[in-house]
Short mmCIF file of the C-alpha atoms (twelve columns), coordinates in Angstrom:
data_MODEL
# 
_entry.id   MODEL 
# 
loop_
_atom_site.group_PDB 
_atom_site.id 
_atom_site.type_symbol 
_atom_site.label_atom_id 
_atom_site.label_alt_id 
_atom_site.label_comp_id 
_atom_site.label_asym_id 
_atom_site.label_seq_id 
_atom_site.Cartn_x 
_atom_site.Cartn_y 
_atom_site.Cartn_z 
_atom_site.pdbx_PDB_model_num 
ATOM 1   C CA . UNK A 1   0.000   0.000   0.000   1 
ATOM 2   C CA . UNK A 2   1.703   3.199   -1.245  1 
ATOM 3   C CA . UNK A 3   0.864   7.258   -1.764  1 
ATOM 4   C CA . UNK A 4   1.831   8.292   -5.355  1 
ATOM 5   C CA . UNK A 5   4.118   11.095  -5.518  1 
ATOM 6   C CA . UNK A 6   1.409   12.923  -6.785  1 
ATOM 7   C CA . UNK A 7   -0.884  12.583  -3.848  1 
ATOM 8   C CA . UNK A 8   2.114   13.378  -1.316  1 
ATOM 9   C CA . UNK A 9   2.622   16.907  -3.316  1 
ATOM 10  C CA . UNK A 10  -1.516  17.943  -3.165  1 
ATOM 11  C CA . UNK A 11  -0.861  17.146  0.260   1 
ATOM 12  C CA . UNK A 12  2.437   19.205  0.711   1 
ATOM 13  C CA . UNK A 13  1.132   22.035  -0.763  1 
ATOM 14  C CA . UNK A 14  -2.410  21.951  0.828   1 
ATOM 15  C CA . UNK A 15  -0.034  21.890  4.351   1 
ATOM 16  C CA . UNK A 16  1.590   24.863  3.249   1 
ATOM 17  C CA . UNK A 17  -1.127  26.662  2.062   1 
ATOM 18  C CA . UNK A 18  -3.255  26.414  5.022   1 
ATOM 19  C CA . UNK A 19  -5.604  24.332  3.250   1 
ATOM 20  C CA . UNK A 20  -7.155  20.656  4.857   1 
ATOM 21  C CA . UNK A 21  -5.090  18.026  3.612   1 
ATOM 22  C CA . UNK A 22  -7.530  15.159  4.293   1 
ATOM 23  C CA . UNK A 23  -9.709  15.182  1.207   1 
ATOM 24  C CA . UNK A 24  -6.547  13.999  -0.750  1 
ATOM 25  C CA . UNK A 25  -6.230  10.714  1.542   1 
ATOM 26  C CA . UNK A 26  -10.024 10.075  1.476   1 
ATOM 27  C CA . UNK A 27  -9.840  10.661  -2.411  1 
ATOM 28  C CA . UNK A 28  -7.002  7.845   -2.138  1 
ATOM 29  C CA . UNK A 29  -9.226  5.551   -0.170  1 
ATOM 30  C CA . UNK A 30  -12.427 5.881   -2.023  1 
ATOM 31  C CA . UNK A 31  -10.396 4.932   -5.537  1 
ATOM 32  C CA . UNK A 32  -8.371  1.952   -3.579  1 
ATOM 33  C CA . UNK A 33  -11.483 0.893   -2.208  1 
ATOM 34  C CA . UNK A 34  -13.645 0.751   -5.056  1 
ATOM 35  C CA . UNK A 35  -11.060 -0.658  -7.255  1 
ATOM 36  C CA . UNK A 36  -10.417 -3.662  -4.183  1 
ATOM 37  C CA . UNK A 37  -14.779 -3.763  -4.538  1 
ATOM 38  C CA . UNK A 38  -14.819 -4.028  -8.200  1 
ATOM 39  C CA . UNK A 39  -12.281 -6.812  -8.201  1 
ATOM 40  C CA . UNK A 40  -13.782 -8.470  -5.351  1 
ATOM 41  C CA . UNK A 41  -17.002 -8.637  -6.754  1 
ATOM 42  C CA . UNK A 42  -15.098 -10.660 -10.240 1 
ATOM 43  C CA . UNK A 43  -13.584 -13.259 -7.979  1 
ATOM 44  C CA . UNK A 44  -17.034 -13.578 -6.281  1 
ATOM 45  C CA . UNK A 45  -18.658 -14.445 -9.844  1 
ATOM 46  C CA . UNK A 46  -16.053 -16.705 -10.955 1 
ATOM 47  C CA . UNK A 47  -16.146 -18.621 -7.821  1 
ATOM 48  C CA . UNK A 48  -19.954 -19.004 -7.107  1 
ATOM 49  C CA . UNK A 49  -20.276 -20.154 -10.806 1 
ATOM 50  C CA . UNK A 50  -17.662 -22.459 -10.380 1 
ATOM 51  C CA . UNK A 51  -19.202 -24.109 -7.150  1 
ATOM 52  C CA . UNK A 52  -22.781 -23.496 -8.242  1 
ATOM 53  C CA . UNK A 53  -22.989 -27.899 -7.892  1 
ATOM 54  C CA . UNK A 54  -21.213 -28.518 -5.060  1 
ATOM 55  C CA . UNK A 55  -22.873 -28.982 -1.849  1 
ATOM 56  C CA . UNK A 56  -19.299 -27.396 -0.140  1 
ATOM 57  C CA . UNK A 57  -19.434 -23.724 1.344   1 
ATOM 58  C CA . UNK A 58  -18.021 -22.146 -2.001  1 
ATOM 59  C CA . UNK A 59  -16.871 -18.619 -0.498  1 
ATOM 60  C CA . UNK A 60  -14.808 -20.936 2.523   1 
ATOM 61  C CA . UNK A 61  -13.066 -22.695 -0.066  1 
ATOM 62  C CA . UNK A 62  -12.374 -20.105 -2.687  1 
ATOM 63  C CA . UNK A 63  -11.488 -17.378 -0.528  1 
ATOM 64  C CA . UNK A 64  -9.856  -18.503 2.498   1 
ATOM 65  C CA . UNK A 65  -7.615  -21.238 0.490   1 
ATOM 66  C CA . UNK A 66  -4.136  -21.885 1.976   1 
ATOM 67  C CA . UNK A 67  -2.264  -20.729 -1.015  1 
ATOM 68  C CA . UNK A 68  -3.403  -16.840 -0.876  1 
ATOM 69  C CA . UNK A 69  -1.785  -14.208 0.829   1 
ATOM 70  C CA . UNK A 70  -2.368  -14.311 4.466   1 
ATOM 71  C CA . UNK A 71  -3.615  -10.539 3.987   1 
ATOM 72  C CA . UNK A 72  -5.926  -11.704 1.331   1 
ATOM 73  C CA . UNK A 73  -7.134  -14.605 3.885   1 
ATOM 74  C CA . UNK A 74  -7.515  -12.431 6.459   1 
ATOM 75  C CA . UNK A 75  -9.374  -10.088 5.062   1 
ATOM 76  C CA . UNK A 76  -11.632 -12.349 3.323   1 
ATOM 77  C CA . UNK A 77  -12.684 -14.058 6.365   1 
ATOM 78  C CA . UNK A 78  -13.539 -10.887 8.216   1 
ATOM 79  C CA . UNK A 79  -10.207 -10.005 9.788   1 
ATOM 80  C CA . UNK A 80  -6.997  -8.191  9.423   1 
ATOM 81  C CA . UNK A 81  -3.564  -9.254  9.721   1 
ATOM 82  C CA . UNK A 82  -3.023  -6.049  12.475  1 
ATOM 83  C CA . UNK A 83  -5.905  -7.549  13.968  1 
ATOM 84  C CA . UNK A 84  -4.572  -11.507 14.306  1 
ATOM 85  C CA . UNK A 85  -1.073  -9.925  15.782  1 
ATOM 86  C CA . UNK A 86  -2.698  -8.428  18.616  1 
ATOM 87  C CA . UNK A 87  -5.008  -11.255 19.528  1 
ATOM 88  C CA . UNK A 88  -1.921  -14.062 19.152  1 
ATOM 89  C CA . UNK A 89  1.426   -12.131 19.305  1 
ATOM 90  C CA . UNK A 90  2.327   -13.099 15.814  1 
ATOM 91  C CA . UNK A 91  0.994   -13.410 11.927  1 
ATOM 92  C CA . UNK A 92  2.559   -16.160 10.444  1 
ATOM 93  C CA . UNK A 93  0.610   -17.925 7.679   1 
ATOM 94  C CA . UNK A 94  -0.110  -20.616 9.887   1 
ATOM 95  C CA . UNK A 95  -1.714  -18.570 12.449  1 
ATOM 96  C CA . UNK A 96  -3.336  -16.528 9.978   1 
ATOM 97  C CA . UNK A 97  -5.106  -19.223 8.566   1 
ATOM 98  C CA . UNK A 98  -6.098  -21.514 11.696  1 
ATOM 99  C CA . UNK A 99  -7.651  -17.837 13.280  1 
ATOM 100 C CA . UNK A 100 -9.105  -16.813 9.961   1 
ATOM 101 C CA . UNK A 101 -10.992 -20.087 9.542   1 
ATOM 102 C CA . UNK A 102 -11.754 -20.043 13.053  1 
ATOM 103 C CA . UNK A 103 -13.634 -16.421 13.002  1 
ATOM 104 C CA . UNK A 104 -15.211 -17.025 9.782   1 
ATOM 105 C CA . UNK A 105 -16.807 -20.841 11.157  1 
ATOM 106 C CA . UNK A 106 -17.663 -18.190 14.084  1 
ATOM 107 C CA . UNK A 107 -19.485 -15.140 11.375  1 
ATOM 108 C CA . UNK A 108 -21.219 -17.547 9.748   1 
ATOM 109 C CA . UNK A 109 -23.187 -19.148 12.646  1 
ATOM 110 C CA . UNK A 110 -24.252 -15.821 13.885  1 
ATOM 111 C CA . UNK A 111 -25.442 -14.629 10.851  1 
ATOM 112 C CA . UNK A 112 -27.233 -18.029 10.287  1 
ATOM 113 C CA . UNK A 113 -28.849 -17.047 13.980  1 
ATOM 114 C CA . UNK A 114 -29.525 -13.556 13.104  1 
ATOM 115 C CA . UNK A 115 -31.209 -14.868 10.324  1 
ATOM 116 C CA . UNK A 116 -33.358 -17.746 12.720  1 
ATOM 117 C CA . UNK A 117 -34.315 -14.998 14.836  1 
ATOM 118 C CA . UNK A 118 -35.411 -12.578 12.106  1 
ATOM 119 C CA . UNK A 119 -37.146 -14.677 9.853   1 
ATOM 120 C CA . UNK A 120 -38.662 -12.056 8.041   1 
ATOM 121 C CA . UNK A 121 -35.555 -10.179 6.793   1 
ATOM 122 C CA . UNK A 122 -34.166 -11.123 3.899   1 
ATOM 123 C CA . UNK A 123 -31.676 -9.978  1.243   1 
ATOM 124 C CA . UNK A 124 -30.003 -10.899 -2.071  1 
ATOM 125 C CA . UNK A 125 -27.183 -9.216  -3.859  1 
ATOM 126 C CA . UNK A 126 -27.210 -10.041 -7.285  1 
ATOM 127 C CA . UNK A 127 -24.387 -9.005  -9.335  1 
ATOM 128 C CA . UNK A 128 -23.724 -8.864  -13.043 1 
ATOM 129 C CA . UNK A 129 -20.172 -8.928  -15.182 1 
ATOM 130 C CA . UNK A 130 -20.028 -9.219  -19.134 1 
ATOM 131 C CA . UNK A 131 -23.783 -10.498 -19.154 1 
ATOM 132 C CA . UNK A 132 -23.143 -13.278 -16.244 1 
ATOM 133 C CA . UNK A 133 -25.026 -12.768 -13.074 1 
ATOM 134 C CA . UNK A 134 -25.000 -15.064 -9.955  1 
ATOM 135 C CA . UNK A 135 -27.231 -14.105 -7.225  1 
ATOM 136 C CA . UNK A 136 -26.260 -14.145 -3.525  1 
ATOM 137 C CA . UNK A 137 -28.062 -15.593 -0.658  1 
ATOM 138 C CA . UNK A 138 -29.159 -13.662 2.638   1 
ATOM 139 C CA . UNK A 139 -26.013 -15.496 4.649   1 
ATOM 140 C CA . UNK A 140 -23.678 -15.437 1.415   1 
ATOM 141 C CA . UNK A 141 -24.411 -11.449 1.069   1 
ATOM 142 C CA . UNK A 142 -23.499 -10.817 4.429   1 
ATOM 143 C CA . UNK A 143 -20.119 -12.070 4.315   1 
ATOM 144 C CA . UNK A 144 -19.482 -10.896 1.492   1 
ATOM 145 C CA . UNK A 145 -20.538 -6.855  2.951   1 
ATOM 146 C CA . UNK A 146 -18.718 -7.592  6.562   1 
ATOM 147 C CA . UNK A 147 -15.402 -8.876  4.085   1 
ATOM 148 C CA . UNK A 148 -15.607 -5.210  1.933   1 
ATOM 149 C CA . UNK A 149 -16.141 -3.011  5.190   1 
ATOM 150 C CA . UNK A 150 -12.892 -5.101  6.541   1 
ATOM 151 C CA . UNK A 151 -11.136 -4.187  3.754   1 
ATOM 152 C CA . UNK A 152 -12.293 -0.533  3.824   1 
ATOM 153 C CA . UNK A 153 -11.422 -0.281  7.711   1 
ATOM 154 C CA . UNK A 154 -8.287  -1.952  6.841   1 
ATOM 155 C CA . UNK A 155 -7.372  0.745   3.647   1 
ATOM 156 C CA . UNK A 156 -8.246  3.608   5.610   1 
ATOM 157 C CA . UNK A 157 -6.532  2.956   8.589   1 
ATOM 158 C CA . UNK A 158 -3.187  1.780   6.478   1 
ATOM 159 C CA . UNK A 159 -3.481  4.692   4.360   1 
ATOM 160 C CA . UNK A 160 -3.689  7.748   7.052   1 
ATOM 161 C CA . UNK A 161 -0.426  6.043   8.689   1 
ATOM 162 C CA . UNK A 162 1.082   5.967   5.303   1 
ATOM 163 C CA . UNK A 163 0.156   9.393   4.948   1 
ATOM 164 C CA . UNK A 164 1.612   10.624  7.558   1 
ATOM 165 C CA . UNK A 165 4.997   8.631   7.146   1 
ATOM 166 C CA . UNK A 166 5.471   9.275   3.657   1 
ATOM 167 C CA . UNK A 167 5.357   13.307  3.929   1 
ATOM 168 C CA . UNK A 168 7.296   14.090  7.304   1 
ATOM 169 C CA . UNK A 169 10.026  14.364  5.402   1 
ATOM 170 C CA . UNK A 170 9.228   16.005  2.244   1 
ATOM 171 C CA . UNK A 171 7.486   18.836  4.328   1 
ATOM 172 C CA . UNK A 172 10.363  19.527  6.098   1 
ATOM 173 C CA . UNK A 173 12.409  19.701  3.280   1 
ATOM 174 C CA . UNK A 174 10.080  21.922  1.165   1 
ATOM 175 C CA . UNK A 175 9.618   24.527  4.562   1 
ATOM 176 C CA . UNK A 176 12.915  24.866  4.012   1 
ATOM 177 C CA . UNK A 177 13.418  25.420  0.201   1 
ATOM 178 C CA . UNK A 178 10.625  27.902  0.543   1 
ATOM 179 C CA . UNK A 179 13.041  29.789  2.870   1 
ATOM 180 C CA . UNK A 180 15.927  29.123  0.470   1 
ATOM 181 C CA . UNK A 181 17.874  27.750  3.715   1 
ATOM 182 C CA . UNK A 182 21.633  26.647  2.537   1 
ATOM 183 C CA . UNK A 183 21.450  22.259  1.641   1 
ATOM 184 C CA . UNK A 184 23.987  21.818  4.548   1 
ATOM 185 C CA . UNK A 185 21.963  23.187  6.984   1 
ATOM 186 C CA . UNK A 186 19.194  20.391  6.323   1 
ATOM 187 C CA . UNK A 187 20.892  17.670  4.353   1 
ATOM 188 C CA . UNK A 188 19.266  14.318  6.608   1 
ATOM 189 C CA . UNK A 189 22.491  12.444  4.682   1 
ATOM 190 C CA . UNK A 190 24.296  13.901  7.528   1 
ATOM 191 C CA . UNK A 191 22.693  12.355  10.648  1 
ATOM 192 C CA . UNK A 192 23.929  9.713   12.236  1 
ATOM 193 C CA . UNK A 193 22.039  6.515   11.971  1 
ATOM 194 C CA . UNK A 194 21.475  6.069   15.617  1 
ATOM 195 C CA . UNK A 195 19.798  9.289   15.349  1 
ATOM 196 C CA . UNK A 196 17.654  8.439   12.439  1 
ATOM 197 C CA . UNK A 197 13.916  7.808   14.092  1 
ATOM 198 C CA . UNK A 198 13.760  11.269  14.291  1 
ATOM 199 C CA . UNK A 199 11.477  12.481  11.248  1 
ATOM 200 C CA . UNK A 200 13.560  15.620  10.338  1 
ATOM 201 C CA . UNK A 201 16.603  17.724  11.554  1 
ATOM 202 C CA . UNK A 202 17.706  21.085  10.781  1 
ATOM 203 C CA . UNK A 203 21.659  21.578  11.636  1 
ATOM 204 C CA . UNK A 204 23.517  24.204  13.045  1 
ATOM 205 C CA . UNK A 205 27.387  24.308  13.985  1 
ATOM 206 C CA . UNK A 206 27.308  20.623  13.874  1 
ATOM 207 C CA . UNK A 207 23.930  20.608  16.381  1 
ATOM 208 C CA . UNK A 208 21.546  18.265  15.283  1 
ATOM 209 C CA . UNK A 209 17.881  20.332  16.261  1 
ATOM 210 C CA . UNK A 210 15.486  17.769  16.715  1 
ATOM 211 C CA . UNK A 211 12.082  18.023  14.399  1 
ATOM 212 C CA . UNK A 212 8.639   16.781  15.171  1 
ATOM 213 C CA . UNK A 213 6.067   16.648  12.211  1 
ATOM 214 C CA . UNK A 214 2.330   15.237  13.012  1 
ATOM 215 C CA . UNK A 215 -0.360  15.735  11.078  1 
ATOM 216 C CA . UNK A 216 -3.508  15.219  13.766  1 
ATOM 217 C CA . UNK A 217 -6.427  17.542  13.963  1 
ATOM 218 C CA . UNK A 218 -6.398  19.644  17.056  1 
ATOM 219 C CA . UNK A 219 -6.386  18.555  20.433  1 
ATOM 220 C CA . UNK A 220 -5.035  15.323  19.274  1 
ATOM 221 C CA . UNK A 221 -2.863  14.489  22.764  1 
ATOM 222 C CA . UNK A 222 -0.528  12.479  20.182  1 
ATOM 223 C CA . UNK A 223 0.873   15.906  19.692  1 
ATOM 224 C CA . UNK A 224 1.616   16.873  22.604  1 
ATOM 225 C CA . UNK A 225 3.232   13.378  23.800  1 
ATOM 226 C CA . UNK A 226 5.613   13.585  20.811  1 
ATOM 227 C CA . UNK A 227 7.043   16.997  22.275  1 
ATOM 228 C CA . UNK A 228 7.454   15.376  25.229  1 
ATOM 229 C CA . UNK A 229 8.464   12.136  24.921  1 
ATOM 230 C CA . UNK A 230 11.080  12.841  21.925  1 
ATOM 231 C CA . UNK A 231 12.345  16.288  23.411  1 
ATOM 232 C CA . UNK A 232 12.109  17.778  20.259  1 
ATOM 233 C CA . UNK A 233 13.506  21.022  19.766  1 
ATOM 234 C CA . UNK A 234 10.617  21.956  16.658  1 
ATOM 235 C CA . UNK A 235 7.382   20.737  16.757  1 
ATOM 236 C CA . UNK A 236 5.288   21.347  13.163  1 
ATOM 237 C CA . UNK A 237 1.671   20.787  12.857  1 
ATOM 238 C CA . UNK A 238 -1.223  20.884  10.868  1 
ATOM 239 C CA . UNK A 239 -3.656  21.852  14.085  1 
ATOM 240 C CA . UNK A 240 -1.633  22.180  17.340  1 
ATOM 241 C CA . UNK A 241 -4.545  23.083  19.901  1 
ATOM 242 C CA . UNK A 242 -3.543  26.200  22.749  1 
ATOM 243 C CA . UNK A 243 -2.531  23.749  25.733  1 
ATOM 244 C CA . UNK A 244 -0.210  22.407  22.764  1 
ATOM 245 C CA . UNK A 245 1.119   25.688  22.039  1 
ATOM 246 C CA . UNK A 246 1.550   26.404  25.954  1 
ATOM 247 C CA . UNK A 247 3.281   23.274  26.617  1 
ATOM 248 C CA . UNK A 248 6.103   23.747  23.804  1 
ATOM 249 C CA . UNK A 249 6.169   27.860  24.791  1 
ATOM 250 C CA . UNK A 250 7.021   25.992  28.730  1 
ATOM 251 C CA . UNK A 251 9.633   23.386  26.831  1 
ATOM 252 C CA . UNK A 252 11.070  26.137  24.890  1 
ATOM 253 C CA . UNK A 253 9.895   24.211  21.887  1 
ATOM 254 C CA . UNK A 254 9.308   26.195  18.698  1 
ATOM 255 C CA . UNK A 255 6.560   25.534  16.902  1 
ATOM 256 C CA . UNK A 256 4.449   25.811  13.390  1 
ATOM 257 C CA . UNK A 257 0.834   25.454  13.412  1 
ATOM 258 C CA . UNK A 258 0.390   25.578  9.655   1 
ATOM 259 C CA . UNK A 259 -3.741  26.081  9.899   1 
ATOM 260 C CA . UNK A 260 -2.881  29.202  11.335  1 
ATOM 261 C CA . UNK A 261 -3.197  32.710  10.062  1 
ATOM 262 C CA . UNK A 262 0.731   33.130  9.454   1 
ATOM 263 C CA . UNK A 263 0.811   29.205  8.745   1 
ATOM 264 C CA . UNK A 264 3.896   28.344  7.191   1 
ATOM 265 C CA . UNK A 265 5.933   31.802  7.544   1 
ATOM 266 C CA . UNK A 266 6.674   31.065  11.509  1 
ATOM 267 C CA . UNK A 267 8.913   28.530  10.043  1 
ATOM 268 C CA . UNK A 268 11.274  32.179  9.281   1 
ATOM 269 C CA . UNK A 269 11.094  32.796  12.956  1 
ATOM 270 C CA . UNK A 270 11.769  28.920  13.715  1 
ATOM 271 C CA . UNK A 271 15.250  29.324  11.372  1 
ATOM 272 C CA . UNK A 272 15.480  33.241  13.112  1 
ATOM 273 C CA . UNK A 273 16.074  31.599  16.569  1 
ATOM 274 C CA . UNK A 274 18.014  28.767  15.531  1 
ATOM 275 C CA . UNK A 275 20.579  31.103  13.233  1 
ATOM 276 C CA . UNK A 276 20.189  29.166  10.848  1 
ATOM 277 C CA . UNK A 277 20.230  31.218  7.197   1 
ATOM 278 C CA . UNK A 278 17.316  32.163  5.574   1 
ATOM 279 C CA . UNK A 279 15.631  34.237  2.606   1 
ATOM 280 C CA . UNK A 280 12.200  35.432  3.075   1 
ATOM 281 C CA . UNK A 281 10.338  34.711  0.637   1 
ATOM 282 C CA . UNK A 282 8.317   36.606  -2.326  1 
ATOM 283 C CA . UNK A 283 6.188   35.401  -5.154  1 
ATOM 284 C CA . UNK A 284 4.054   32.779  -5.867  1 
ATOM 285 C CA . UNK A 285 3.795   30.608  -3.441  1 
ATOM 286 C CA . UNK A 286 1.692   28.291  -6.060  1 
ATOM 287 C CA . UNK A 287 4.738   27.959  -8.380  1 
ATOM 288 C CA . UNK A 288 7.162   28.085  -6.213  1 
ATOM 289 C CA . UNK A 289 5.535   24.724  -4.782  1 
ATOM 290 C CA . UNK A 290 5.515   23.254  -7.997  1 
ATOM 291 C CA . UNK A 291 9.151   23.645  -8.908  1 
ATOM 292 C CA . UNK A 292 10.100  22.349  -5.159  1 
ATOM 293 C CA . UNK A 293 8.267   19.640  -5.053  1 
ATOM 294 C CA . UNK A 294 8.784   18.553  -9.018  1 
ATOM 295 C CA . UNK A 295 12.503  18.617  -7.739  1 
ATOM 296 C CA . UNK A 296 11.727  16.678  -4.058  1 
ATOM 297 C CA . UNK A 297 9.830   14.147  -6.128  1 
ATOM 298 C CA . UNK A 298 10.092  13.287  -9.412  1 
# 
């Protein structure tokens, strides 16, 4: 699971701008999703018309067969793989199968129950491909909803980390180039690898200054653990709520709150306090973007 480079620039330069960043990631996990639904939906054809005689639960064996992915497993039973680590400490394929076999055995009885006790709901999902149709039962619909809202639970929550992870950096990088700061004084080539699970460092006089980057909404307490537990000596943020702001002022941690009304340009006073060289900058910020982040990523 991966951001294009495209997607990490809209986000970059909705950061920058002030602008809500989130709409891109959504965007990202409605067209993942609904391509993941789309190609579901073919494997569910081609395997209900290849069981339609056998007296065998069809989905069990087509979908949660030993030699798929233990993702694909997972998630086909109702599960993720995230999920099977936390309840058994591990997520080998074994495991993953022998748990995903397990809960599905476990969804299907209480849908067949749900469906005792509510005898008069019922529901068929009926789905056509290239003029073939098969036609789901009430139980065999149901797994096959609770296995796409997995999936969707699984993309979302996959994607927003990815998000996240995937754009520290580049922010960083591009505050910078906005400011025209000198390469040396931000070049992450330099750190030392013990010092490397830190997302971003500006350098001074051979001083390594310690950067934070989260992107949570306001009042997120994330962001305030990170300036505490990582001592950072810049915090930069897309909402950073006012006990946030009071708790790095008492740290002497300088921070950027880019959904503010100066947004991005307290990143000059940021580089101001560290003396670290600087050019204000003039123009347009929209093309300016484009020709940073055309260089960051190609």
């Amino acid at each position: 699971m991966t951001l294009t480079n495209q997607v990490v620039k809209n986000i970059i330069k909705r950061l920058v701008k002030g602008q809500d960043y989130r709409i891109e990631v959504v965007a990202l996990i409605n067209a993942e999703f609904l391509q993941f639904a789309i190609d579901f939906f073919k494997k569910v054809i081609e395997a209900k018309l290849a069981n339609k005689d056998v007296t065998i639960d069809w989905y069990k064996a087509t979908f949660l067969n030993k030699n798929l992915s233990s993702e694909d497993i997972a998630i086909n039973s109702g599960l993720n793989k995230k999920t099977i680590t936390n309840m058994f400490n591990s997520a080998t394929k074994e495991i993953v199968i022998d748990a995903s076999n397990e809960h599905y055995d476990i969804l299907y009885q209480s849908i067949s129950t749900l469906i005792e006790n509510q005898p008069d709901i019922d529901l068929s999902l009926t789905i056509k491909f290239r003029g073939v149709s098969v036609e789901l039962n009430i139980n065999e619909s149901l797994i096959v909803i609770n296995t796409l809202a997995v999936k969707r639970a699984a993309l979302r929550g996959g994607l927003w980390s990815t998000a996240g992870k995937r754009v520290e950096k580049y922010l960083m990088a591009t505050l910078c180039k906005v400011y025209s700061v000198p390469f040396e004084h931000f070049d992450q080539s330099k750190i030392p690898v013990s010092m490397r699970e830190v997302d971003f460092y500006l350098i001074k006089d051979g001083k390594y200054h310690r950067c934070e980057v989260k992107m949570m909404g306001r009042g997120n307490p994330e962001s305030a653990d990170a300036i505490f537990a990582r001592e950072s000596d810049v915090f930069v943020a897309d909402k950073l709520s006012d006990l946030n702001k009071q708790q790095a002022d008492m740290l002497k941690v300088k921070w950027v709150e880019l959904r503010n009304e100066v947004g991005y340009k307290r990143f000059a006073k940021v580089l101001t306090e560290l003396n670290i060289p600087y050019t204000d900058f003039q123009g347009d910020l929209d093309a300016h973007l484009d020709i940073i982040l055309n260089d960051l990523l190609v």
